[in-house]
N, C-alpha and C positions, 0 to 999 in steps of 0.2 A: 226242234228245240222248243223246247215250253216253258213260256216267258209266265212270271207269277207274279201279278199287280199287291202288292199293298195298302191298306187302308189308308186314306188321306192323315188320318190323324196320328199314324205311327209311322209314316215318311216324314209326318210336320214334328215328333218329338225327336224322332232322330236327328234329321238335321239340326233342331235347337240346340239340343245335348251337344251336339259336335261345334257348334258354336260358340258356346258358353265356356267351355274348356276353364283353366282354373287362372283366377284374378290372380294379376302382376303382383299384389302384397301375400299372397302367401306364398313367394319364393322366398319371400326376403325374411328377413331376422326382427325382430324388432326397431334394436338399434337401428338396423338398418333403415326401415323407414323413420325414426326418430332424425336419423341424422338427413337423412333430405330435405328434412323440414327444417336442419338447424337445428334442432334441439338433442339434448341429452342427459340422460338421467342422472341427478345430484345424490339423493339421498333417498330410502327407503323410509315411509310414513307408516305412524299406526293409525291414523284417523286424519281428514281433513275439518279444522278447525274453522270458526267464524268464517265462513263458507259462502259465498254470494256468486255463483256461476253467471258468466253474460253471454258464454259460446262454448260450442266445443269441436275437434274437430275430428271425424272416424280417421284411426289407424289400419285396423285390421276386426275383424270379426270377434278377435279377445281381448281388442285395447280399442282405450277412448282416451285423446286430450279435453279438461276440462280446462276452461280458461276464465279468471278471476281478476280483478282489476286491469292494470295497465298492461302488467309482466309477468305477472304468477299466473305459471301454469303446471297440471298432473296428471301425471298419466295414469288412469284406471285399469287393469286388468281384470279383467271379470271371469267367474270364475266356470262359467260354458259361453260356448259361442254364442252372439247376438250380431246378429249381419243385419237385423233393421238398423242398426247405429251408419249404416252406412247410406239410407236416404230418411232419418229422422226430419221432422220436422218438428218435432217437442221432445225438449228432455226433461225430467222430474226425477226427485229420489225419495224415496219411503223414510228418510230421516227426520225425526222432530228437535228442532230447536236447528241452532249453527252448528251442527257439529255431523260428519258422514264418516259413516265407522263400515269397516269391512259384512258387517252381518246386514246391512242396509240394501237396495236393488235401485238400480237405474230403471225409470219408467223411460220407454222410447214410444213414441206416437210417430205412427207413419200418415198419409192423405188422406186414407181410407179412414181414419181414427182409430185403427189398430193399434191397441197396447202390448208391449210386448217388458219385460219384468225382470232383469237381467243381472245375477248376484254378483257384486263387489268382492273383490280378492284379496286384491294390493295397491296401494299407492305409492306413489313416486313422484317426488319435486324435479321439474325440470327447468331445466336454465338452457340459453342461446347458447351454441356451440361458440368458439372462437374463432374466426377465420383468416 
C-alpha cells in the first residue's frame, strides 16, 4: 500500500475550508434575521434624509441596520456583497451634506485600516416588531 503525504499548507486549507462551511445568516431570509432582532420592515425609502448615524448593526453580507437617534432605524441593502460589514470597525458614506441617496457607498474600515466601498441599493424604515 502507498500512503501519499500532502503538503502542510494544502491539509491546513482543506481542513479550514471544511470548517468554515457557510454562516448561519445566509440560510435565513432577511426578514428572517430582521425579525430576531425584533424588527421589521415599514416602508420602502428613496433617500435617507437629515441623516446622523450613531451605530449600525451587520445583518448579512447584502444588508446593514443603520441606527439614528433614540429609535430610527434602516436597513441598507447594498447592491454586491460586503462581508467586512460584519467585523467593521468604522463606517462612513461618500454622501455630501444630510441627505444618503441610493448612488452613495458605505466606507467599511476593518483593524488593519482596510477600506472596503460598498454601493447603496435600497432603503427601508424599520420599526420594533410587536410582541
Amino acid at each position: 500500500m502507498k500512503v501519499r503525504l500532502l503538503p502542510v499548507g494544502v491539509l491546513f486549507a482543506t481542513l479550514l475550508a471544511a470548517c468554515a462551511g457557510t454562516p448561519p445568516e445566509a440560510e435565513k431570509t432577511v426578514d428572517e434575521l430582521l425579525a430576531e432582532k425584533g424588527l421589521e420592515i415599514v416602508e420602502e425609502l428613496d433617500r435617507l434624509t437629515v441623516f446622523n448615524v450613531h451605530s449600525w448593526q451587520y445583518v448579512n453580507d447584502h444588508n446593514v441596520i443603520l441606527e439614528e437617534g433614540v429609535s430610527r432605524r434602516y436597513l441598507v441593502e447594498l447592491r454586491n456583497s460586503c462581508p467586512e460589514t460584519q467585523w467593521a470597525q468604522r463606517i462612513a458614506f461618500t454622501s455630501f451634506g444630510r441627505i444618503v441617496e441610493n448612488t452613495d457607498r458605505i466606507l467599511v474600515t476593518n483593524g488593519g485600516g482596510h477600506v472596503d466601498r460598498c454601493t447603496m441599493k435600497t432603503f427601508y424604515r424599520l420599526e420594533k416588531t410587536a410582541r
